[in-house]
Phi, psi and omega in degrees: 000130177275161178302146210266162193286004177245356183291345170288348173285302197266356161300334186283336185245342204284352123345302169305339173244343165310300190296341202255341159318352202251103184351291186275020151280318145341277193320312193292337218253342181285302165326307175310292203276013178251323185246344168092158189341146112302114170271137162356303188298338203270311182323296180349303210266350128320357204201144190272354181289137173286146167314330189251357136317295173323314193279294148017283209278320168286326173317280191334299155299327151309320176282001198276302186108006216272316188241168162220175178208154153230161188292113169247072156085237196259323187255146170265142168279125176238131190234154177282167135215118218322333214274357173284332207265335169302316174275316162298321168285333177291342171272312169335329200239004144280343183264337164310308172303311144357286193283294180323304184303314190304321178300309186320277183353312210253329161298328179293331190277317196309306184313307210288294227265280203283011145294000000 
């Protein structure tokens, strides 16, 4: 079977859904985009999670590209960054299309086959 034309698209993001799978990396990245940079402590304190649970889970979404951070004094400011999210909706809405043709298709052989 040949390969489908986006795995290399989707080799690329799928980091990006791995990290977002996980409930409290969700929350924070929901927070981050509600509210805007955060610091650690502020993350923290919304949550029953230890700072360094926390600090965990914001790594991770780095390593994702999902966040970035700079040093503010003792604590780090953590910000998204949109431009990962940009890239998992264009695959998201290329395999939607995707799907769209394949459904046409498929309506089309169903119509074809009852005359």
């Amino acid at each position: 079977m040949p390969r489908a034309k986006n795995v290399p698209k989707l080799n690329g993001v799928a980091p990006v859904f791995d990290a977002l799978g996980d409930r409290t990396r969700l929350g924070i990245v929901s927070r981050l985009s509600a509210r805007g940079p955060l610091t650690t402590v502020n993350l923290t304190s919304a949550t029953t999670l230890s700072r360094q649970a926390i600090s965990k889970h914001l790594q991770t979404l780095a390593d994702a590209g999902i966040v970035r951070s700079r040093r503010d004094g003792r604590d780090r400011v953590w910000a998204l960054r949109t431009e990962r999210f940009v890239e998992a909706r264009n695959l998201l809405a290329e395999i939607s299309g995707q799907w769209d043709e394949a459904l046409k298709r498929l309506k089309y052989l169903v119509e074809e086959t009852k005359d």
